[in-house]
C-alpha atoms as a printed R data frame, in Angstrom:
    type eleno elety resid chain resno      x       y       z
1   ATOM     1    CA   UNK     A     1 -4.276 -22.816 -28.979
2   ATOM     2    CA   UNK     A     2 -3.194 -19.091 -29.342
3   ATOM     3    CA   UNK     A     3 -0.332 -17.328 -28.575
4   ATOM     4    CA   UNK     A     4 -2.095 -15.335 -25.784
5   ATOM     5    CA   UNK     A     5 -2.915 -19.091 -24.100
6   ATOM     6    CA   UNK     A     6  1.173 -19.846 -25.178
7   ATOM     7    CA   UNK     A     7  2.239 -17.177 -23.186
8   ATOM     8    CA   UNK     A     8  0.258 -17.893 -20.124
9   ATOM     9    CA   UNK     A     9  0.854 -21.626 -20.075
10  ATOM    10    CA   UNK     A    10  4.581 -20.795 -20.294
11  ATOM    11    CA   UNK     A    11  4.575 -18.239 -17.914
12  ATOM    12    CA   UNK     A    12  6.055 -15.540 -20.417
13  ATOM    13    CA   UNK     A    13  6.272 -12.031 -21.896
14  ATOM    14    CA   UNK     A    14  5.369 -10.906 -24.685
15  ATOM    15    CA   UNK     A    15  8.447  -8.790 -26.166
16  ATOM    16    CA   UNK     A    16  6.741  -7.441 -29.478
17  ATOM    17    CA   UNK     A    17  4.231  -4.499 -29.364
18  ATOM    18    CA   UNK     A    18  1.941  -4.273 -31.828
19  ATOM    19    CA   UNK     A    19  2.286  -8.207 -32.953
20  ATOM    20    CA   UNK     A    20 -0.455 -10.349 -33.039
21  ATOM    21    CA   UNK     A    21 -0.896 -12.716 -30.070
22  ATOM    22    CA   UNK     A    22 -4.441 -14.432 -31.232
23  ATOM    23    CA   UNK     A    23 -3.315 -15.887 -33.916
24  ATOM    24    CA   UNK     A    24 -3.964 -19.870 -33.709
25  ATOM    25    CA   UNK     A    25 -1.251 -22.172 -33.067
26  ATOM    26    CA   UNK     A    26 -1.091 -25.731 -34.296
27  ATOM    27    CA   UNK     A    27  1.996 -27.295 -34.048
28  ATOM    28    CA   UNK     A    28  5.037 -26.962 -31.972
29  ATOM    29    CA   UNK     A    29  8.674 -27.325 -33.161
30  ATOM    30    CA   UNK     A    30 11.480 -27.528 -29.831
31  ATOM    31    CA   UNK     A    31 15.118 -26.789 -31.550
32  ATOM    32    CA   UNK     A    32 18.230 -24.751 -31.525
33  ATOM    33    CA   UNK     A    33 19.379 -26.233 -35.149
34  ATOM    34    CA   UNK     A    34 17.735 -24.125 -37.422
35  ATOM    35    CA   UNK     A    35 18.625 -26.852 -40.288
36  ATOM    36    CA   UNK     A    36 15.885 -29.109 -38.155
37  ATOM    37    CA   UNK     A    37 14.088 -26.684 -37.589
38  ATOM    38    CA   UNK     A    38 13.791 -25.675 -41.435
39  ATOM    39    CA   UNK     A    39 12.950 -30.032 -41.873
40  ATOM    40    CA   UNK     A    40 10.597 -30.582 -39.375
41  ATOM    41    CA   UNK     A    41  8.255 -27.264 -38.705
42  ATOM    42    CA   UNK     A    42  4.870 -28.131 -39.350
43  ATOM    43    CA   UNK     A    43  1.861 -25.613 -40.194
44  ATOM    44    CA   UNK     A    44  0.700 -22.957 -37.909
45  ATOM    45    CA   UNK     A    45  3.878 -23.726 -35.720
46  ATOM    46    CA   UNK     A    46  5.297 -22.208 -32.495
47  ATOM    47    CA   UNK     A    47  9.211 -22.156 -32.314
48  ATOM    48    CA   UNK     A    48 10.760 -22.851 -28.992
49  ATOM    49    CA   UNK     A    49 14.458 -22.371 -28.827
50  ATOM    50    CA   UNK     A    50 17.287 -21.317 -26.804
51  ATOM    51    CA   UNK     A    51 19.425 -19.632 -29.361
52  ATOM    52    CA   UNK     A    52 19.363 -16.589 -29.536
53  ATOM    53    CA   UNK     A    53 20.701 -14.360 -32.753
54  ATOM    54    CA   UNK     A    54 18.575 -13.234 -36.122
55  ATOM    55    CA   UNK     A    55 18.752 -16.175 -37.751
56  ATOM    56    CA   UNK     A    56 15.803 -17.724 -35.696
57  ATOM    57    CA   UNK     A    57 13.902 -14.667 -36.871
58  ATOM    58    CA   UNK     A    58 14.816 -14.739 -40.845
59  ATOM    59    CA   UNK     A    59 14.040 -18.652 -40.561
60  ATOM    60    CA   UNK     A    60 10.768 -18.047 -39.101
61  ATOM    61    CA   UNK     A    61  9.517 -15.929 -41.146
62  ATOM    62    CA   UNK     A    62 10.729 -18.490 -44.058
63  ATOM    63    CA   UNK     A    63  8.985 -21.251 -42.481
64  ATOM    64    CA   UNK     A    64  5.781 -19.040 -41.553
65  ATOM    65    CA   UNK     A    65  6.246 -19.349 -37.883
66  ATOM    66    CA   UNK     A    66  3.692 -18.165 -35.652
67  ATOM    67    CA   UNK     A    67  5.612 -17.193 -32.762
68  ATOM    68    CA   UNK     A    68  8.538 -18.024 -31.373
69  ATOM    69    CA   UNK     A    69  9.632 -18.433 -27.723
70  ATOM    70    CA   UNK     A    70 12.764 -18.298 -26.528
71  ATOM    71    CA   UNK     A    71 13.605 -20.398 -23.112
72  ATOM    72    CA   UNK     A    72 15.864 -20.006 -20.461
73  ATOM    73    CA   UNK     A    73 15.314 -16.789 -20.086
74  ATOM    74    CA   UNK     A    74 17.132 -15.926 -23.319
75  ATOM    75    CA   UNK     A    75 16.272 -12.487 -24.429
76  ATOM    76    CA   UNK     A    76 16.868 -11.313 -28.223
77  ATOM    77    CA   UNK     A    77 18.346  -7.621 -28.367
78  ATOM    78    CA   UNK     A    78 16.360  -4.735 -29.880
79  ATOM    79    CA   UNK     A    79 16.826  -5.411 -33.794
80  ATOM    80    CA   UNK     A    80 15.929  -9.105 -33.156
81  ATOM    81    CA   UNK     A    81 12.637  -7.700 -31.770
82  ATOM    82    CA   UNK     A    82 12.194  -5.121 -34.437
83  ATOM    83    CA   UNK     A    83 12.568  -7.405 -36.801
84  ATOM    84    CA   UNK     A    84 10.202  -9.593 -35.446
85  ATOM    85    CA   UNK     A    85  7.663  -6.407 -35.388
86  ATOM    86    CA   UNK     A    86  7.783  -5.473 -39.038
87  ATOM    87    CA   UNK     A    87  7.213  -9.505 -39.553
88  ATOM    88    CA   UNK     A    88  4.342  -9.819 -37.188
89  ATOM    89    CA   UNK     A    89  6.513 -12.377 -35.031
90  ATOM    90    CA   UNK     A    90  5.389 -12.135 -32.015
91  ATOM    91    CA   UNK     A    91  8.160 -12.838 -29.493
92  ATOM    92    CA   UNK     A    92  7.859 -14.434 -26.240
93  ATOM    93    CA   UNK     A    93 10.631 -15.559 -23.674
94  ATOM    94    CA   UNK     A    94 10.037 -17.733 -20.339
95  ATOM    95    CA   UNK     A    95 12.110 -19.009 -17.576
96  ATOM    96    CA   UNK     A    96 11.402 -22.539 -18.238
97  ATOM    97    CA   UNK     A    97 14.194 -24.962 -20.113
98  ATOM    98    CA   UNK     A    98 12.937 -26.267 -23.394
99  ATOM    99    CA   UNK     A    99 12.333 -29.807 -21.782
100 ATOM   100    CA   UNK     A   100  9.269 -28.082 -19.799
101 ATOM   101    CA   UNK     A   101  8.020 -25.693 -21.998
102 ATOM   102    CA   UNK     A   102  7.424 -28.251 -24.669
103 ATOM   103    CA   UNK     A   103  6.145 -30.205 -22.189
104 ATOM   104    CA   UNK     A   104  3.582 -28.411 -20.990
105 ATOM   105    CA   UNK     A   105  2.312 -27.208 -24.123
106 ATOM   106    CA   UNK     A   106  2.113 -31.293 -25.299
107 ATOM   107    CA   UNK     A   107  0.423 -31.950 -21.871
108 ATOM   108    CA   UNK     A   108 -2.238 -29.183 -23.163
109 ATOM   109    CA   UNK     A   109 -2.540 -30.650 -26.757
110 ATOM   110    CA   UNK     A   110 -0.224 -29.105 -28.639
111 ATOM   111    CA   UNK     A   111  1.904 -31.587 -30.854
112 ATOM   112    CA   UNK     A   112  4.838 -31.437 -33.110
113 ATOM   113    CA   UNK     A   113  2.869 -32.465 -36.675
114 ATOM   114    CA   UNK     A   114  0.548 -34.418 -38.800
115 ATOM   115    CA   UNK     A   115  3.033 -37.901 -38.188
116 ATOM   116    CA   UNK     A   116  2.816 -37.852 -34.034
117 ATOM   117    CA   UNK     A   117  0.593 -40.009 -32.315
């Protein structure tokens, strides 16, 4: 899956310009604990969180995080998104709770890593 079919799946926007939305997605990782998020990413992984400051971005780019999408409508500010640019983050934010949007990426075949079933 790609971040282009992320972002229509999800219903959201693209924030970034200039970012990379064909990269290929593997794995999906649903937290707002960066600590869990930093133990459980797997490879190729799209971040879907509702919190909302620069750590998510600085611990993405750590963990070599796809994208990231940010739900319930949560919108980063303008140096989160920068920052995010010069990284080649590509930012996305929908209207649906984390529940969903994990949900219907799973329903599509997305999973969380190498140990689900």
């Amino acid at each position: 899956m790609t971040v282009s079919e992320i972002s229509v799946l999800l219903n959201a926007r693209v924030l970034t310009k200039n970012t990379n939305t064909n990269k290929e997605v593997l794995t999906a990782c649903g937290s707002d604990m960066m600590s869990d998020v930093l133990a459980f990413a797997k490879t190729q992984c799209v971040l879907l969180t509702g919190l909302c400051n620069p750590q998510v971005i600085r611990t993405a780019e750590m963990m070599d995080i796809v994208c990231i999408v940010f739900v319930r409508g949560k919108t980063p500010d303008d140096a989160m998104i920068s920052m995010a640019e010069e990284m080649d983050i590509p930012i996305l934010i929908t209207q649906h709770r984390m529940f969903e949007s994990c949900g219907l990426l799973y329903a599509n075949g997305l999973r969380g890593g190498a140990n689900d079933v």
